[in-house]
FIMAR-72641 format. One record per atom (N, C-alpha, C): chain; x negated, y, z; atom name. Coordinates in Angstrom, 1 decimal. Example, Ala and Ser with C-alpha at 12.3 -4.5 7.8 and 13.67 -1.06 7.14 Angstrom:
# residues 2
+-------+--------+--------+--------+------+
| chain |      X |      Y |      Z | atom |
+-------+--------+--------+--------+------+
|     A |  -13.2 |   -5.7 |    7.8 |    N |
|     A |  -12.3 |   -4.5 |    7.8 |   CA |
|     A |  -13.2 |   -3.3 |    7.8 |    C |
|     A |  -12.8 |   -2.2 |    7.1 |    N |
|     A |  -13.7 |   -1.1 |    7.1 |   CA |
|     A |  -12.9 |    0.0 |    7.9 |    C |
+-------+--------+--------+--------+------+
This chain:
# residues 134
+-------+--------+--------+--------+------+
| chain |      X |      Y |      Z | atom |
+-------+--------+--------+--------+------+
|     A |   -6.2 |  -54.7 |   42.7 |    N |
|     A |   -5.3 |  -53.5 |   42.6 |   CA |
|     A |   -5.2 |  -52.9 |   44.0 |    C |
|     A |   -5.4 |  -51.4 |   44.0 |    N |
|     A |   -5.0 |  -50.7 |   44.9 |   CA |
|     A |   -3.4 |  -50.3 |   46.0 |    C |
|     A |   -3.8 |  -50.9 |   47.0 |    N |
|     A |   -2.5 |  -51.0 |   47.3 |   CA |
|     A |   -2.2 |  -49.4 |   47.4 |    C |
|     A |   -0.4 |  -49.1 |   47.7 |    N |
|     A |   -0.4 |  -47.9 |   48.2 |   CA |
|     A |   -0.5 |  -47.0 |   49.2 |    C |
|     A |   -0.8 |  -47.8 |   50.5 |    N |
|     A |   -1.1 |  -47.6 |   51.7 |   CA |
|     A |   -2.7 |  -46.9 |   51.2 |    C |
|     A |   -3.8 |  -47.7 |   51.1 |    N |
|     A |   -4.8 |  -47.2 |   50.4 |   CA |
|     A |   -4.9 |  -46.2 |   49.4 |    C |
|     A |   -4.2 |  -45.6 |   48.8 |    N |
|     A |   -4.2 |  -44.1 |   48.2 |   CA |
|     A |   -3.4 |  -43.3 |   48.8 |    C |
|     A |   -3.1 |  -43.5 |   49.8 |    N |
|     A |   -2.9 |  -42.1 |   50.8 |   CA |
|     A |   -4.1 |  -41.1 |   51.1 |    C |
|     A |   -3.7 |  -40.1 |   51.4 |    N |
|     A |   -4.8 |  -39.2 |   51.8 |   CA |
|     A |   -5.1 |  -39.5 |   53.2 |    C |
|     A |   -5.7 |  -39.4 |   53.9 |    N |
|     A |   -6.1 |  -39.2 |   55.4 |   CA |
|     A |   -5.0 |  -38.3 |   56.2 |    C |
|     A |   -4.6 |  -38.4 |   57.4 |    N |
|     A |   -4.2 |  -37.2 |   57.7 |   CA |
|     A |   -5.1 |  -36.8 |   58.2 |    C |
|     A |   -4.6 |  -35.1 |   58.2 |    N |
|     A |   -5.9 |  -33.9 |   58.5 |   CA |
|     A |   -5.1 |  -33.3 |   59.6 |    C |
|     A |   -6.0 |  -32.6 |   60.5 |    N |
|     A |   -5.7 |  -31.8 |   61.7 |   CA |
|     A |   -5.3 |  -30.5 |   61.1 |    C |
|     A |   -4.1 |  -29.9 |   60.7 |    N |
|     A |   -4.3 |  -28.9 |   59.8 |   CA |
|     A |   -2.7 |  -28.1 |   61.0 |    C |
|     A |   -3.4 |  -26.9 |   61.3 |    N |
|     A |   -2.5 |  -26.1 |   61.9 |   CA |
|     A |   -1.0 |  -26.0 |   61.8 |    C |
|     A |   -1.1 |  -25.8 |   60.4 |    N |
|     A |    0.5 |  -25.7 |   59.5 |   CA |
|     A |    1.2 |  -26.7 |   59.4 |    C |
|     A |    0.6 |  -27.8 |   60.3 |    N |
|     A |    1.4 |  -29.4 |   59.6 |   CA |
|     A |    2.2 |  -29.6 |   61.5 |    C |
|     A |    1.9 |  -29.1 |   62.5 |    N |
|     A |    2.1 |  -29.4 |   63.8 |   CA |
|     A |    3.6 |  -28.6 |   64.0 |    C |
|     A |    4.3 |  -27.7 |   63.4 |    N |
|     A |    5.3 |  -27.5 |   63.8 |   CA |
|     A |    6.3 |  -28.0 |   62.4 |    C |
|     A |    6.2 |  -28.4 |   62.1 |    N |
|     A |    7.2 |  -29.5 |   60.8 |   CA |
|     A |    7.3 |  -31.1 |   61.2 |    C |
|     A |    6.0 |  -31.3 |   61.1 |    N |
|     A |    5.8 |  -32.5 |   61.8 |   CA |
|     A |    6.6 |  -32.8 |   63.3 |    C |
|     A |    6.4 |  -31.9 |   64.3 |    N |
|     A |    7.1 |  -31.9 |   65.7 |   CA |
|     A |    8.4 |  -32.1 |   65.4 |    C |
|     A |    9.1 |  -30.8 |   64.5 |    N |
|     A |   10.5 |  -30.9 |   65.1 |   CA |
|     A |   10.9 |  -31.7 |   63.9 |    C |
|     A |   10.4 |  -32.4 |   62.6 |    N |
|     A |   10.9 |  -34.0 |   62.1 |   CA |
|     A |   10.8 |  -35.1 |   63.4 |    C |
|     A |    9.4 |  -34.9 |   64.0 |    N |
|     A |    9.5 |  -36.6 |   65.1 |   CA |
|     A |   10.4 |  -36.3 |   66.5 |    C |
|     A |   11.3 |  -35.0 |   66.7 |    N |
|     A |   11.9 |  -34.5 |   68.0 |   CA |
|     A |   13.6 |  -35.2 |   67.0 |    C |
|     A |   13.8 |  -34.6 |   65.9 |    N |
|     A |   14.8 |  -35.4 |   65.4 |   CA |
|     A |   14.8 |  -36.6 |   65.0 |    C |
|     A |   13.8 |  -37.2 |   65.2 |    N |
|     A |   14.3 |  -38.9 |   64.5 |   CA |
|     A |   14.1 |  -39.5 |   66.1 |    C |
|     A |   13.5 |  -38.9 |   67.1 |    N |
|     A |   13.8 |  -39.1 |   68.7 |   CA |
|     A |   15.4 |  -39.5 |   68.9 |    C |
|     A |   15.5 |  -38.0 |   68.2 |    N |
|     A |   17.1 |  -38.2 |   68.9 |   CA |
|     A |   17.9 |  -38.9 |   68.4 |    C |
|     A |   17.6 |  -39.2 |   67.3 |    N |
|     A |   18.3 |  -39.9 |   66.0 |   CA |
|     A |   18.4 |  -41.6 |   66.8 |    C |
|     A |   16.9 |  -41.6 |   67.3 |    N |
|     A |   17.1 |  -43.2 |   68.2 |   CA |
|     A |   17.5 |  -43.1 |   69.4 |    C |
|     A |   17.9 |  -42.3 |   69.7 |    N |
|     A |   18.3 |  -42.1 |   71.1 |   CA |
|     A |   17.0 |  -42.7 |   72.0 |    C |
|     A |   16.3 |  -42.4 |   71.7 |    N |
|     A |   14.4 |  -42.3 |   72.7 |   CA |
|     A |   14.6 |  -41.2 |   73.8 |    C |
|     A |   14.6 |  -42.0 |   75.0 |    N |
|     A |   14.1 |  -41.1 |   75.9 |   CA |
|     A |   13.3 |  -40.8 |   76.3 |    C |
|     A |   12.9 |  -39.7 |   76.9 |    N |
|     A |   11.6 |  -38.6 |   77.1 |   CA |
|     A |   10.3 |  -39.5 |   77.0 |    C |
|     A |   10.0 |  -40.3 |   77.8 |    N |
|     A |    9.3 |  -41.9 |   78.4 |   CA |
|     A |    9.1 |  -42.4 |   77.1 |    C |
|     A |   10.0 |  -42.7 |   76.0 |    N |
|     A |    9.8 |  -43.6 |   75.0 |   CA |
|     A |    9.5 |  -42.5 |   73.8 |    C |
|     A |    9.6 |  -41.9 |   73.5 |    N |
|     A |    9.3 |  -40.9 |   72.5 |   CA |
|     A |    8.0 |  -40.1 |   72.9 |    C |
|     A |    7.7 |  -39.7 |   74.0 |    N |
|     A |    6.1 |  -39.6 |   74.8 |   CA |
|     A |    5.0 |  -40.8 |   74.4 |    C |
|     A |    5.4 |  -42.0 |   74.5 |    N |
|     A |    4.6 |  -43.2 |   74.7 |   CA |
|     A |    4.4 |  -43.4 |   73.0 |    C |
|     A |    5.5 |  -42.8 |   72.1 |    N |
|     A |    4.9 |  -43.0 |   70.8 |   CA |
|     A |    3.9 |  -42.3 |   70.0 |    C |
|     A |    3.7 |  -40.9 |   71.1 |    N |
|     A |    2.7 |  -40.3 |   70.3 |   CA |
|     A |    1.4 |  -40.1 |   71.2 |    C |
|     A |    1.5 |  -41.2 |   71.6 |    N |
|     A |    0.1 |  -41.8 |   72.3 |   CA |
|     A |    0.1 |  -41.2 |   74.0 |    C |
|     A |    1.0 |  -40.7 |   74.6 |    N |
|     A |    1.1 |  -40.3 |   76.1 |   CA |
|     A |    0.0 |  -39.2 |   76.5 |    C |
|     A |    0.6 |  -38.0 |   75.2 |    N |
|     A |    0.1 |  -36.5 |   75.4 |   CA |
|     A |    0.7 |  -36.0 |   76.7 |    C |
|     A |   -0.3 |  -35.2 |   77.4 |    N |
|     A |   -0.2 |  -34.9 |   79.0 |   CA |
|     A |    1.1 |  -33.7 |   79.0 |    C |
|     A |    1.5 |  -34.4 |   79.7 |    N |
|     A |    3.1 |  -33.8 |   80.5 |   CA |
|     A |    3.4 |  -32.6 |   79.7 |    C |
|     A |    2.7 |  -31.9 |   80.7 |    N |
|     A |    2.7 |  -30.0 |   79.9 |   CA |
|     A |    2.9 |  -29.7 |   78.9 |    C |
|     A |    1.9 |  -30.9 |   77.8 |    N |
|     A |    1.6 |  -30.3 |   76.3 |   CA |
|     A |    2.9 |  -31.2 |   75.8 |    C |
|     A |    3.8 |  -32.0 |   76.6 |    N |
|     A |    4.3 |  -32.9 |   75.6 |   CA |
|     A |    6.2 |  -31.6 |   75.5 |    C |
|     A |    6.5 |  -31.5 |   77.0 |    N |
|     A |    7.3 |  -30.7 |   77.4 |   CA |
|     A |    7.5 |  -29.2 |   76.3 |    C |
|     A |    5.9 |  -29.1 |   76.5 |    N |
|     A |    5.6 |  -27.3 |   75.5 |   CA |
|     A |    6.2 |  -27.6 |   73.9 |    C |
|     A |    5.8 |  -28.8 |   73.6 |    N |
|     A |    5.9 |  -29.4 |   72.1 |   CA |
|     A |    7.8 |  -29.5 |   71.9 |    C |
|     A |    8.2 |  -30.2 |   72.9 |    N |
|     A |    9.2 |  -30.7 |   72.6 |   CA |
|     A |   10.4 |  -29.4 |   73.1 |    C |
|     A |   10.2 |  -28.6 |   74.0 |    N |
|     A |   10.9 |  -27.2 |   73.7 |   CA |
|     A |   10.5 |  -26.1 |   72.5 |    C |
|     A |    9.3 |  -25.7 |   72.1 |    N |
|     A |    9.1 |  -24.7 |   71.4 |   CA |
|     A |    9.3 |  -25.3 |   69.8 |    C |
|     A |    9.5 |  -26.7 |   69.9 |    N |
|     A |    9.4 |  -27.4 |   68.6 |   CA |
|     A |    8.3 |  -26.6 |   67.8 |    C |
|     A |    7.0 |  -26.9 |   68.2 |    N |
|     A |    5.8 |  -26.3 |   67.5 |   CA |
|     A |    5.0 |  -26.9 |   67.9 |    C |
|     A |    3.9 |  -26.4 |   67.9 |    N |
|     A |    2.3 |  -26.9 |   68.1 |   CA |
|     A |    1.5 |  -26.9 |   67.3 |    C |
|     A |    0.0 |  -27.1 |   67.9 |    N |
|     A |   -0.6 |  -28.4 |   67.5 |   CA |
|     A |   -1.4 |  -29.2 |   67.5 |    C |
|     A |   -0.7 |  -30.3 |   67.0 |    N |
|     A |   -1.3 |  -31.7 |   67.9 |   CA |
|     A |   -2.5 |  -32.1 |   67.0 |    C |
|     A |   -3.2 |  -32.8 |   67.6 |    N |
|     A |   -4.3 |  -33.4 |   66.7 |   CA |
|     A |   -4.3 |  -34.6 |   66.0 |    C |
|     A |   -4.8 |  -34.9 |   65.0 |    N |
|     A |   -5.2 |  -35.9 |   64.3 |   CA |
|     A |   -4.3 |  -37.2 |   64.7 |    C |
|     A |   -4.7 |  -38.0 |   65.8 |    N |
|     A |   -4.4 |  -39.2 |   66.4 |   CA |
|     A |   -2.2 |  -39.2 |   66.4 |    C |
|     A |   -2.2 |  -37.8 |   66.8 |    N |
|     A |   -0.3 |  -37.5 |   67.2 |   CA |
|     A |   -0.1 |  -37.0 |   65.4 |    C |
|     A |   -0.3 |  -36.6 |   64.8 |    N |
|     A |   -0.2 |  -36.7 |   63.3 |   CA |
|     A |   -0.2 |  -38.1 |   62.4 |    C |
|     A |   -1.3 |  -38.9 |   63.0 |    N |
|     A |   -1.2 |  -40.0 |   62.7 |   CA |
|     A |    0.4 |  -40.7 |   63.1 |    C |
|     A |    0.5 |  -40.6 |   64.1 |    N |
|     A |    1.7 |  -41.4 |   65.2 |   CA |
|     A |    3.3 |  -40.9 |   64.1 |    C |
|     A |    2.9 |  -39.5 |   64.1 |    N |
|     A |    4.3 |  -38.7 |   63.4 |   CA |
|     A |    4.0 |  -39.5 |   62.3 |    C |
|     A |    2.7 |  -39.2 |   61.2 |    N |
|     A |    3.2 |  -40.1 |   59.9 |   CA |
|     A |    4.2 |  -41.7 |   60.3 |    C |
|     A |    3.5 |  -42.0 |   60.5 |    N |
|     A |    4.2 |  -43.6 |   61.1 |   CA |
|     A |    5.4 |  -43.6 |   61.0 |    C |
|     A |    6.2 |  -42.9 |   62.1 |    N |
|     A |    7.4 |  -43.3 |   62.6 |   CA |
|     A |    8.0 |  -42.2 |   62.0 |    C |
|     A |    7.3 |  -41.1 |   60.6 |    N |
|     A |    8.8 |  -40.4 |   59.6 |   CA |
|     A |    8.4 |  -42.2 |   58.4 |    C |
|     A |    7.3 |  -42.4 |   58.3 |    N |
|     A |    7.7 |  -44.2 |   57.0 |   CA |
|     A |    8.4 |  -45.0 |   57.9 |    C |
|     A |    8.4 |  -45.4 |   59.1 |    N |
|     A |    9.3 |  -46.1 |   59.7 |   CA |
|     A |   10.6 |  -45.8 |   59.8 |    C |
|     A |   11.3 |  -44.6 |   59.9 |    N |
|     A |   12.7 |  -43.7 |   60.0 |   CA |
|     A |   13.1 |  -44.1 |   58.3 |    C |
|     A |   12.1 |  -43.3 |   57.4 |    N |
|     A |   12.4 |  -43.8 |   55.8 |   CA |
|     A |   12.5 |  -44.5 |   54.9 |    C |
|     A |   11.9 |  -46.1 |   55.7 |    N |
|     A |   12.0 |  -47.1 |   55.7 |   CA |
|     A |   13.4 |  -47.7 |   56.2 |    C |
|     A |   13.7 |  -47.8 |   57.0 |    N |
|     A |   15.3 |  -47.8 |   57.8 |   CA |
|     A |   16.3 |  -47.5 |   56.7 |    C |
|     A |   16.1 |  -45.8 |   56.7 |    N |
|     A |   17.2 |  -45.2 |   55.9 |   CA |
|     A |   17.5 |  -46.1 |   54.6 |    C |
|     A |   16.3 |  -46.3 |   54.1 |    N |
|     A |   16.5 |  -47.4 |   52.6 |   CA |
|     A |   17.2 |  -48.6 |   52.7 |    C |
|     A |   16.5 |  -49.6 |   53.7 |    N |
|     A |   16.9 |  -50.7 |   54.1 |   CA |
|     A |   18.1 |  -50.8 |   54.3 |    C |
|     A |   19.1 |  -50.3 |   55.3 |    N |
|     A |   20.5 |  -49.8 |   56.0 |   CA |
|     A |   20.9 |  -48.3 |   55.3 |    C |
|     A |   21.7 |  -48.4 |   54.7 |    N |
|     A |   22.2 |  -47.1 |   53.8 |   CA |
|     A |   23.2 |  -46.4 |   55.1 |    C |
|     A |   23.5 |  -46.9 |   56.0 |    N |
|     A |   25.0 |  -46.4 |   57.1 |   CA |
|     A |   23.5 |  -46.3 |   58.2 |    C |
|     A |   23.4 |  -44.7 |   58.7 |    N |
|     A |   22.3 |  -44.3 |   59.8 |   CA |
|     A |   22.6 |  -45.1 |   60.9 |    C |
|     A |   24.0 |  -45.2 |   60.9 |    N |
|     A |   24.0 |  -45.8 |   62.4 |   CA |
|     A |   23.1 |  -47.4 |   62.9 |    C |
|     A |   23.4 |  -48.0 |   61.6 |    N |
|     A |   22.8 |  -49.1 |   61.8 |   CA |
|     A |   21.0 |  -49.2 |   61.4 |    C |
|     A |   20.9 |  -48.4 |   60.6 |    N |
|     A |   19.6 |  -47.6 |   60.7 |   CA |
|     A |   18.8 |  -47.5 |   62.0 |    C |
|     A |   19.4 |  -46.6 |   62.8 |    N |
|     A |   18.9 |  -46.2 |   64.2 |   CA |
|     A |   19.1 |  -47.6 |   64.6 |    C |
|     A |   20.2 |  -48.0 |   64.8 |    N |
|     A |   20.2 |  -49.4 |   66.1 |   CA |
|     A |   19.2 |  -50.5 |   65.5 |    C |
|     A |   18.6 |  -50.3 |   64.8 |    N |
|     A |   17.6 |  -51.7 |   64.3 |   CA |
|     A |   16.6 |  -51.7 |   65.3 |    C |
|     A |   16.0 |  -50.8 |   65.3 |    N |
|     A |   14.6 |  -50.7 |   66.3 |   CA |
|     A |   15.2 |  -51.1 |   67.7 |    C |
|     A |   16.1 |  -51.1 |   68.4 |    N |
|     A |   16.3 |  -52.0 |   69.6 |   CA |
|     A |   17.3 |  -53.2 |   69.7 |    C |
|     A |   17.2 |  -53.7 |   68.0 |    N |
|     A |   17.7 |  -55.1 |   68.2 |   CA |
|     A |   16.6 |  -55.9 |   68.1 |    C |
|     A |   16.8 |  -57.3 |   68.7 |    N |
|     A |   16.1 |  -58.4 |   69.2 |   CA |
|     A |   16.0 |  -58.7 |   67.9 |    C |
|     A |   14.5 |  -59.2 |   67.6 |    N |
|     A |   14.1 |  -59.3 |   66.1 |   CA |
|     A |   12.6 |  -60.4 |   66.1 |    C |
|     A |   13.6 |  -61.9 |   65.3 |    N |
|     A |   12.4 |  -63.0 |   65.4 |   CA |
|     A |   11.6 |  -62.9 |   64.4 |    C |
|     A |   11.5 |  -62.0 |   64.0 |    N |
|     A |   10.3 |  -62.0 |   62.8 |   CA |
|     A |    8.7 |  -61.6 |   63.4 |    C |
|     A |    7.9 |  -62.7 |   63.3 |    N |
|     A |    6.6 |  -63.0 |   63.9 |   CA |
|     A |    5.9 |  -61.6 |   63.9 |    C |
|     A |    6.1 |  -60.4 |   63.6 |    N |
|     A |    5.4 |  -59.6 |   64.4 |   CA |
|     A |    6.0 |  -58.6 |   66.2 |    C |
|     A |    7.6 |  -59.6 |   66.0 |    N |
|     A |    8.2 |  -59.0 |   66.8 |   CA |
|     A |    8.6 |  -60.0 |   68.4 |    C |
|     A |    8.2 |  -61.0 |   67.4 |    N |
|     A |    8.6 |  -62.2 |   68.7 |   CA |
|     A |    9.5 |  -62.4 |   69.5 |    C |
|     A |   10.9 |  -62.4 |   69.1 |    N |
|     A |   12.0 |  -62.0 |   69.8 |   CA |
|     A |   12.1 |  -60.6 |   70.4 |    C |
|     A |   11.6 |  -60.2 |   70.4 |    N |
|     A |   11.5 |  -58.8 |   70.7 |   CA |
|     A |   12.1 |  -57.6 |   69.9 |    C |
|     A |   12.0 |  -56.4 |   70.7 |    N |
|     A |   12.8 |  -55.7 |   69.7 |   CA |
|     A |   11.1 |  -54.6 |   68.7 |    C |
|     A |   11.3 |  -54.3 |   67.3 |    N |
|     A |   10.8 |  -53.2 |   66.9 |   CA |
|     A |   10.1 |  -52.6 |   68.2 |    C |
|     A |   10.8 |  -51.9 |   68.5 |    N |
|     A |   10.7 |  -50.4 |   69.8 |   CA |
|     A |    9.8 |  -51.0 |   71.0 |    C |
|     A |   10.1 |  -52.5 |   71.4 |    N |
|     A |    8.9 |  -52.8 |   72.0 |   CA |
|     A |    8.0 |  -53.0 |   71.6 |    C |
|     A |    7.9 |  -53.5 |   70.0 |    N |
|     A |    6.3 |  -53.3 |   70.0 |   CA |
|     A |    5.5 |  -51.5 |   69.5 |    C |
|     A |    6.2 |  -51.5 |   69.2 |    N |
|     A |    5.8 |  -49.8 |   68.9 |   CA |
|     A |    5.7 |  -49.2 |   70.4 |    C |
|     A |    6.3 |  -49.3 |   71.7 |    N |
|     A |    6.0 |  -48.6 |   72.8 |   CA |
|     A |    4.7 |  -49.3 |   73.3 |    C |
|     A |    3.9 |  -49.8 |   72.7 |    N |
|     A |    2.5 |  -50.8 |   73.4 |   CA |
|     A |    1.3 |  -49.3 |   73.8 |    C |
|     A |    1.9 |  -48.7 |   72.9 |    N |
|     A |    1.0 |  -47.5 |   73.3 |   CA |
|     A |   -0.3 |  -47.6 |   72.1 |    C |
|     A |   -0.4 |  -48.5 |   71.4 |    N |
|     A |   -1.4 |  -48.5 |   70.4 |   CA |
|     A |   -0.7 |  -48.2 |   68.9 |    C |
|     A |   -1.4 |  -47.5 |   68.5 |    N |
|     A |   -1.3 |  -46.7 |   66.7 |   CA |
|     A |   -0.8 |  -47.7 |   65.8 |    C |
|     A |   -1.8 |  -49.1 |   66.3 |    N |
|     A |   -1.9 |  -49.7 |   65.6 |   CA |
|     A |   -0.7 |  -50.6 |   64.8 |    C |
|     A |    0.1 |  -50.4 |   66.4 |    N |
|     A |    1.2 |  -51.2 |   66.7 |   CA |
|     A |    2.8 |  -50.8 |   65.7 |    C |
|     A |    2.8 |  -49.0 |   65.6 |    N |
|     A |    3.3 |  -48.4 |   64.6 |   CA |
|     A |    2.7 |  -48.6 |   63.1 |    C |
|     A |    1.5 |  -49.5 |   62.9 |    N |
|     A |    0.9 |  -49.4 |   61.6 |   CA |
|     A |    1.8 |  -51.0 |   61.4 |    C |
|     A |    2.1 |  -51.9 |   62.2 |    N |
|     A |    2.3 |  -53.3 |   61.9 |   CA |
|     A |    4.2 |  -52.6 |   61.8 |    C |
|     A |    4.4 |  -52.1 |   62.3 |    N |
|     A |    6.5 |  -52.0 |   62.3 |   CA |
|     A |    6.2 |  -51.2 |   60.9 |    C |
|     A |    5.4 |  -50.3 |   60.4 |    N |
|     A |    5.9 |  -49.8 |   59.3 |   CA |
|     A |    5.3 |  -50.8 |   57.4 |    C |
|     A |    4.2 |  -51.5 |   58.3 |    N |
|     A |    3.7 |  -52.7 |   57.3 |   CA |
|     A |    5.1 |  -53.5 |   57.0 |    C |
|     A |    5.5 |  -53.6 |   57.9 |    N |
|     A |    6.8 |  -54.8 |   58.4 |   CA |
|     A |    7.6 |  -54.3 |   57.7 |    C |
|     A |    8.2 |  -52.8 |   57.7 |    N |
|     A |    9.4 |  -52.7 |   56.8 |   CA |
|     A |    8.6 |  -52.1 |   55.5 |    C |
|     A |    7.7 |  -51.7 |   55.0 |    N |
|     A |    7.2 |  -51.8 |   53.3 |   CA |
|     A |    7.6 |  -52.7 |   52.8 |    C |
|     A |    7.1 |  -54.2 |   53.7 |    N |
|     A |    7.2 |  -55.4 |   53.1 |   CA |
|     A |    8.8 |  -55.8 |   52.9 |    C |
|     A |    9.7 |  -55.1 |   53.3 |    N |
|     A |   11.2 |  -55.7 |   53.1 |   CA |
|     A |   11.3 |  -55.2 |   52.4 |    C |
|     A |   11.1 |  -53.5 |   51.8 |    N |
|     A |   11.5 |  -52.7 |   50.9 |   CA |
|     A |   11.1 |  -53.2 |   49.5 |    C |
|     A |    9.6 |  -54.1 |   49.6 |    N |
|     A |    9.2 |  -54.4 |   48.1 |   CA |
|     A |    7.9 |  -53.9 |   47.8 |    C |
|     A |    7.2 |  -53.1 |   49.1 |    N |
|     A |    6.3 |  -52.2 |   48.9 |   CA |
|     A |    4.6 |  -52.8 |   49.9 |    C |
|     A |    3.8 |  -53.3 |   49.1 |    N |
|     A |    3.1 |  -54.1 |   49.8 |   CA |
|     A |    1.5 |  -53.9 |   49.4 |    C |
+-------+--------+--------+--------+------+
């Protein structure tokens, strides 16, 4: 059986997806209270200029790899939301200390700042699998 992850579409580099996508991943920034440094580092450490241009004009657009990064962390935000119904506690999950073996005592947010994609593919695996969704 096909999982769901596996009937997703690909993300596409598609012009019209870079300013929706921005200012959804500029508000669930702020929603985590991510500073500049940690909200930079999740969409793979786009160069200064372009990250600054992105994050005032709330537009762009980014390519493939930062599309990928935004899918991620809007299933990771909507994953939250389900899990924790009160946002506050929602948001504060990603920087609590969390011993579940992909996290190592560690928080979420550290492993998602590794700087690898991949790293957002294992925190959002991680909360499918709480929700039931696997």
């Amino acid at each position: 059986m096909a999982t769901r992850r596996a009937q997703q579409a690909p993300v596409q580099a598609l012009p019209e997806l870079g300013g929706p996508a921005l200012r959804a991943y500029f508000a669930i920034a702020r929603a985590w209270g991510l500073k500049n440094a940690e909200a930079r580092r999740l969409l793979g450490d786009p160069p200064e200029s372009t990250w600054y241009k992105w994050k005032k004009q709330q537009d762009g657009s980014p390519g493939r790899d930062v599309l990928e990064r935004i899918s991620y962390v809007l299933g990771i935000y909507k994953a939250l939301q389900v899990l924790f119904p009160d946002p506050t506690r929602a948001d504060a999950w990603l920087r609590k200390p969390n011993a579940a073996l992909p996290f190592g005592g560690g928080s979420a947010l550290d492993r998602m700042l590794s700087g690898n994609v991949a790293d957002l593919f294992v925190v959002r695996s991680y909360l499918d699998a709480q929700r039931g969704w696997q």
